[in-house]
C-alpha positions in Angstrom: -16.9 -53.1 -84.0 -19.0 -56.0 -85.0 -22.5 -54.2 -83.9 -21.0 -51.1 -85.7 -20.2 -52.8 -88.9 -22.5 -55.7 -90.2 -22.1 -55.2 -93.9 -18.9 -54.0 -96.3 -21.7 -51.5 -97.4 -21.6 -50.1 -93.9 -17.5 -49.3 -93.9 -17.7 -47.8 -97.4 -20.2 -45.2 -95.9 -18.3 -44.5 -92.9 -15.2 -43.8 -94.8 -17.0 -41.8 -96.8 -18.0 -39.6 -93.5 -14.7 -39.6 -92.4 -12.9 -38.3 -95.7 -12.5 -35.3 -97.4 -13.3 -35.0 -101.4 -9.6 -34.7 -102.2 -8.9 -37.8 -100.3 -12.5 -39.7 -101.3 -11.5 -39.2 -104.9 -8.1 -40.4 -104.2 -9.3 -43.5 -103.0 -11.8 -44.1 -106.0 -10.2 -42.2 -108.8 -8.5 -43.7 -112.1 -6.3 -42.3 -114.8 -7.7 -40.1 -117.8 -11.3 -41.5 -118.7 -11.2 -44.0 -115.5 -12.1 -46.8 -118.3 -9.8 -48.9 -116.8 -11.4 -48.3 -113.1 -14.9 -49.0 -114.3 -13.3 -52.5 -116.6 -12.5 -53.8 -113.5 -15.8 -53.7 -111.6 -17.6 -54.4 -115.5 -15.5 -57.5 -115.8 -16.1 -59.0 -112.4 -19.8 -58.6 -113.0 -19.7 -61.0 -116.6 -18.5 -63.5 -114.8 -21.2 -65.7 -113.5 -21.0 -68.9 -110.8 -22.0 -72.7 -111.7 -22.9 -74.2 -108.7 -22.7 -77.8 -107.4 -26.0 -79.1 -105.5 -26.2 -82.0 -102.9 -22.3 -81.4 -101.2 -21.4 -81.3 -97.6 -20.7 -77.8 -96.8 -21.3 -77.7 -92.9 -17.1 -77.1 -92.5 -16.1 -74.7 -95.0 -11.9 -74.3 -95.3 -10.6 -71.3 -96.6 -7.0 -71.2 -95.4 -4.1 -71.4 -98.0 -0.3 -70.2 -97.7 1.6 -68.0 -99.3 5.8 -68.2 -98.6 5.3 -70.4 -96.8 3.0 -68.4 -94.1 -1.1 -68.8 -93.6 -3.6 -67.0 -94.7 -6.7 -67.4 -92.9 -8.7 -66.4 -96.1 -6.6 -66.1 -100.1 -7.1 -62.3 -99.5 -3.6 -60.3 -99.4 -3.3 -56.5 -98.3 -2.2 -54.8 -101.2 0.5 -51.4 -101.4 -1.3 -48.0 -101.4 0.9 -45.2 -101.8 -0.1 -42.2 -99.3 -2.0 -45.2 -96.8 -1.6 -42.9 -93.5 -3.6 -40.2 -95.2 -6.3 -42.5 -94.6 -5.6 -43.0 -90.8 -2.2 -42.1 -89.2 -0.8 -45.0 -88.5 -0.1 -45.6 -92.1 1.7 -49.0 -92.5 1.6 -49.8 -89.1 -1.6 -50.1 -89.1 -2.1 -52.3 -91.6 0.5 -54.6 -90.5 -1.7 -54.5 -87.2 -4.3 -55.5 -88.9 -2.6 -58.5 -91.2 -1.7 -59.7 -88.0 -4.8 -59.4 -85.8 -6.8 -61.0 -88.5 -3.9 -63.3 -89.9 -3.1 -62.0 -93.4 0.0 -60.6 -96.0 0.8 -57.5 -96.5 2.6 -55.7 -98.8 4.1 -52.0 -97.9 4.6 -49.3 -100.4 7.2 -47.4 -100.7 4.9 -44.6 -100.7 4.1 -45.0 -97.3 4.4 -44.0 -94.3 6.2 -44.7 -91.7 8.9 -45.9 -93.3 9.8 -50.2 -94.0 12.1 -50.4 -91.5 9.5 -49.2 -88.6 7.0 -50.9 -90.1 9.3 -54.2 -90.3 9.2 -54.1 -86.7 5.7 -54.9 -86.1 5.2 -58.7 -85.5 2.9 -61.1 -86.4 2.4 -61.1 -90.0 4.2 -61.8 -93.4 5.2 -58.4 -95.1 6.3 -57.8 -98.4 8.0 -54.5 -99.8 7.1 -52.8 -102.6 9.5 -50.2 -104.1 9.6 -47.8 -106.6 12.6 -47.1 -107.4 13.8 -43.3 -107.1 17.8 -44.0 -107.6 20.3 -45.7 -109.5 21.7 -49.7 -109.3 23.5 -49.1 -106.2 20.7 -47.0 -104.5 18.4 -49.7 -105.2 20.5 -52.6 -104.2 21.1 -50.7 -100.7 17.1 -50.7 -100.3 16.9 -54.5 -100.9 19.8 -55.2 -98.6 17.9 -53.3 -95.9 14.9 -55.1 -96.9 16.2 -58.2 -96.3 18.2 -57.2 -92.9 15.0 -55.9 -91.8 12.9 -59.7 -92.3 10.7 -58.9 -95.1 9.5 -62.4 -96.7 10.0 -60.8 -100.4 10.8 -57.9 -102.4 8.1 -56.3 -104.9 9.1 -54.1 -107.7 5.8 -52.9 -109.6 6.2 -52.9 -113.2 3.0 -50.9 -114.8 4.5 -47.2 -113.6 7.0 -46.6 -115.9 5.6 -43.1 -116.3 3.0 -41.2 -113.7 -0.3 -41.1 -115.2 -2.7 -38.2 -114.6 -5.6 -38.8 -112.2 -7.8 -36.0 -113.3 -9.8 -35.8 -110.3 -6.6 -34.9 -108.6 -5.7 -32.6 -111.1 -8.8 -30.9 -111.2 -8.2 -30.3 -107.4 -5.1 -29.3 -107.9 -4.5 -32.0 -105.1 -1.2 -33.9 -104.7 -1.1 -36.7 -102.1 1.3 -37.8 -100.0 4.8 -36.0 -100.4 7.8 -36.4 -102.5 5.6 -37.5 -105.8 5.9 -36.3 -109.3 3.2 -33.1 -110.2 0.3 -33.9 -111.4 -0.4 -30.6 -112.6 2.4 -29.9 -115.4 3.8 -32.9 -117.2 6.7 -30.9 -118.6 8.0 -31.1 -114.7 7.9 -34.6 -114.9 11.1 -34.4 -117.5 13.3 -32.2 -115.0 12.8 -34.9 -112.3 15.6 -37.5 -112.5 14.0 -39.6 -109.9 10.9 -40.2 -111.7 12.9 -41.7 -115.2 14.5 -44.4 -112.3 11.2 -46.1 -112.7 11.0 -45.5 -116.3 14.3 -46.9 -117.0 13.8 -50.5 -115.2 13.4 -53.1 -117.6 14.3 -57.4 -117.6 17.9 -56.6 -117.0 16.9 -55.1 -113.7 15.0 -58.3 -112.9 17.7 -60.4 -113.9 20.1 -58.3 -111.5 17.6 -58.6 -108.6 17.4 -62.6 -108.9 21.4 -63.1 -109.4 22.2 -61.0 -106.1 20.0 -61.2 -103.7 18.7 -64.3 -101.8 14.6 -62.6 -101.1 11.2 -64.1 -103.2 10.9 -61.3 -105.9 7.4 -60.3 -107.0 6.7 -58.3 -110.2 2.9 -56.3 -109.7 1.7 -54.8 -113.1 1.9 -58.2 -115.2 -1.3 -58.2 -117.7 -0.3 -60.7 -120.6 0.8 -64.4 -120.9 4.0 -63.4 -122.9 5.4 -61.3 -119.5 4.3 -63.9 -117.1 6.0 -66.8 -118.9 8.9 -64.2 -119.5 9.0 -63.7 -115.7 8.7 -66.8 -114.6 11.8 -67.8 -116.4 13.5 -65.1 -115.3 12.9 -66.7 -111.9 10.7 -63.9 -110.2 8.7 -66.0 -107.4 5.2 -64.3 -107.5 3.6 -63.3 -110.5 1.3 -60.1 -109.7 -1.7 -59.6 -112.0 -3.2 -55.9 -111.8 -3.5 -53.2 -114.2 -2.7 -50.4 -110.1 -6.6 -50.4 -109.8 -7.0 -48.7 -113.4 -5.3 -45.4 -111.9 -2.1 -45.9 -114.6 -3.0 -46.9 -118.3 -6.3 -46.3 -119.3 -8.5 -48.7 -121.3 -6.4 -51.7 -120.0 -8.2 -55.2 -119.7 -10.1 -55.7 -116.4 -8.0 -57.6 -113.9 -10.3 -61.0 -113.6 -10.4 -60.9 -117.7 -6.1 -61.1 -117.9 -5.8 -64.0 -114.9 -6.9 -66.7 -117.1 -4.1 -66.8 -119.6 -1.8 -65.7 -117.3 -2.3 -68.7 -114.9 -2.0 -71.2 -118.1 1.4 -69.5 -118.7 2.7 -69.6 -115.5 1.4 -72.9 -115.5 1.8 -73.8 -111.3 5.5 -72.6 -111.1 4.8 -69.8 -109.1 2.0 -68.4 -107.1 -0.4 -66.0 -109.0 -2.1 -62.9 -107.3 -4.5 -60.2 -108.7 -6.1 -57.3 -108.0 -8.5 -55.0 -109.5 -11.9 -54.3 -108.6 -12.1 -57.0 -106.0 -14.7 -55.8 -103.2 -16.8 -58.1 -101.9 -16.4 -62.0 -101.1 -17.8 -63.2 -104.1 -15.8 -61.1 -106.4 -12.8 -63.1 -104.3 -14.4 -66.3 -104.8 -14.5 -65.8 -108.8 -10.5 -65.2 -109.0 -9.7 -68.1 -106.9 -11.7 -70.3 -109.9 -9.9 -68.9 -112.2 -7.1 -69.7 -111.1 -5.4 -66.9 -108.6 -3.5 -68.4 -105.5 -4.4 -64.8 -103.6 -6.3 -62.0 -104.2 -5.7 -58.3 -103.1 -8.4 -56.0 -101.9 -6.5 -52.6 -102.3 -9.6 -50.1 -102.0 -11.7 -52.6 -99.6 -7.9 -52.0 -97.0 -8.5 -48.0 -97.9 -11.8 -48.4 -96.3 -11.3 -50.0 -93.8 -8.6 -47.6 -92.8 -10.3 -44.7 -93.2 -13.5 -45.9 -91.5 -11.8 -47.1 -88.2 -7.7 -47.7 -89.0 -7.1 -51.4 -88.3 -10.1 -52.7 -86.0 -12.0 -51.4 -89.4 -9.5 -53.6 -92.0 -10.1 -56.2 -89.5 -13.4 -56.0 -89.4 -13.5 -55.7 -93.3 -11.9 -59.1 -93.8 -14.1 -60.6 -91.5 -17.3 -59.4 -93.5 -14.9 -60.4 -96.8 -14.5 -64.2 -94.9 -18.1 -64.5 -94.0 -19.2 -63.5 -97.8 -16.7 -66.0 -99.2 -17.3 -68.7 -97.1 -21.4 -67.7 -97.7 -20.4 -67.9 -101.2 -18.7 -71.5 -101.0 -21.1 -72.8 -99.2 -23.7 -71.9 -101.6 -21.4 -73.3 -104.9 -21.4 -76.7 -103.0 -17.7 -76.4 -102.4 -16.2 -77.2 -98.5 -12.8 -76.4 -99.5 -11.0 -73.6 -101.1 -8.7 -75.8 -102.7 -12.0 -77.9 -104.8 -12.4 -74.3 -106.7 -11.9 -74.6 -110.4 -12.4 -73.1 -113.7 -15.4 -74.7 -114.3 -17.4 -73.3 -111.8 -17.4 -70.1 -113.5 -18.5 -69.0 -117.1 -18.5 -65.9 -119.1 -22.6 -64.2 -119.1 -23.8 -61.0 -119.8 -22.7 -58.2 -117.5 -24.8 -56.8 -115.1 -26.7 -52.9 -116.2 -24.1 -50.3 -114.8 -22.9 -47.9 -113.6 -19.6 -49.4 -113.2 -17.3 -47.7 -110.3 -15.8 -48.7 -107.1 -19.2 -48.2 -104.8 -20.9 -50.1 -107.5 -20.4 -52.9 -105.6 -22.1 -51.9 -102.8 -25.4 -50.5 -104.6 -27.5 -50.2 -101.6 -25.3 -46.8 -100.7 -27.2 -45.2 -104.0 -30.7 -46.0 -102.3 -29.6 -44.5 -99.0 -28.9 -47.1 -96.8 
């Protein structure tokens, strides 16, 4: 695998082999415009390093914890509905993978196989995400399970109150995965009384959550200061920056752009994640400055999938660890603890185009 794969570049273009158009635009499509999609990669490139000269940086440390469990690198596998369309194993897999390489994951609801079968695979800390697609009780019998079944936390994602439409889906008339909402006539989306569940959670349901059930809570989808400090309060464990890789509201803020004020809200009393556009190691290495305690990779774990299923998400986080410890090394910094705020600054963004293989641009010259 090592011989086969030598740059991130290199995955992306297998996966892109190995998929399908309705599944390749799956993986890189957004909502409406994709705005939001190309805000995330435009973001991450006007933000530019300031880095320290004359440091030690023959041992370079990148391990941190979250609940309590290592991380061998701040990078977390994020939920992706529909996963085991990429490669079979689904969930499995990417526990497999969290665990070879000595990661998080979180599970989507979305996925398959289900949390319970994927609980049972050892060796890494899990999170599960859930939409909800019941009432109260329905919910708190998923949480129970949940916990019965060893999860380290719960995950409810806050930013899908309503589907949105993915036109390159729709154009396909392509629906992944099973049991979803259509994309193809929004009037069915008021005859489905599963899909208003999600719509209808709001800080009461948080508050329920916290006052029954003894698991970490995350909330995913938090974008503004007001709702992390809100959150925090509210005693949710993890506050989850992301705006779902720019695939629900359109024109929202790239991901990197809403950590900073979110971090000074939270203000260390919890740990702070984001997503969003995050592909390579120095895209990582910018989020840990400003501020993030983890950051998830959610289309660089699609690749990897669908180029080799978990030896290629392995192999994707060790190219991610080599490029972030590359990075540090070059910013003067031995340990990823000594990152900061200051060793980043707002510059002028790089020309586009601005899309999720924009990070790897030697794909467009036919590498």
């Amino acid at each position: 695998m090592e011989e086969e794969f030598m740059t991130l570049g290199e995955i992306a273009k297998q996966a892109r082999r190995n998929l399908n158009d309705n599944l390749w635009d799956y993986l890189r499509g957004g909502a409406d415009s994709e705005a939001a999609v190309k805000r995330n990669r435009l973001s991450l490139s006007s933000w530019a390093f300031r880095p320290k000269v004359l440091n030690n940086v023959t041992e370079i440390r990148t391990e941190r914890q979250l609940l309590g469990a290592p991380m061998r690198v701040p990078v977390v596998l994020p939920p992706i509905g529909s996963v085991q369309q990429f490669e079979a194993g689904g969930g499995v897999s990417v526990a497999e993978a969290a665990a070879e390489f000595g990661t998080a994951m979180i599970l989507s609801s979305a996925a398959l196989p289900d949390f319970e079968t994927v609980a049972k695979t050892p060796g890494c800390s899990k999170i599960f995400q859930l939409y909800l697609i019941g009432d109260r009780a329905w919910m708190d019998d998923v949480i129970s399970r949940t916990i019965e079944a060893g999860y380290d936390a719960f995950c409810l994602t806050v930013d899908t109150a309503l589907y949105s439409r993915r036109e390159r889906d729709i154009h396909k008339r392509y629906i992944p995965g099973s049991g979803r909402i259509s994309l193809l006539d929004p009037r069915e989306q008021d005859a489905n009384a599963d899909f208003f569940a999600q719509a209808r959670m709001d800080w009461d349901t948080v508050a329920h959550v916290k006052e029954n059930f003894d698991i970490p809570l995350v909330l995913k989808g938090i974008a503004r200061a007001d709702d992390a400090a809100r959150a925090v309060e509210a005693g949710v464990d993890i506050i989850y920056v992301s705006n779902h890789g720019g695939r629900q509201l359109d024109h929202a803020k790239g991901c990197i752009d809403m950590l900073p004020e979110v971090v000074e809200a939270v203000d260390g009393r919890a740990p702070v994640i984001v997503d969003g556009g995050f592909l390579r190691g120095a895209d990582v290495v910018k989020g840990l400055c400003l501020g993030a305690t983890a950051v998830g990779t959610g289309r660089l774990l699609a690749l990897g999938m669908a180029a080799r299923g978990a030896p290629g998400v392995v192999r994707a986080l060790e190219l991610l660890e080599t490029e972030i410890k590359l990075t540090m090394g070059l910013m003067g910094i031995a340990d990823i603890d000594d990152l900061s705020p200051d060793m980043v600054e707002r510059a002028l963004p790089l020309p586009g185009p601005y899309d999720v293989m924009s990070a790897f641009p030697l794909l467009a010259e036919g590498y």
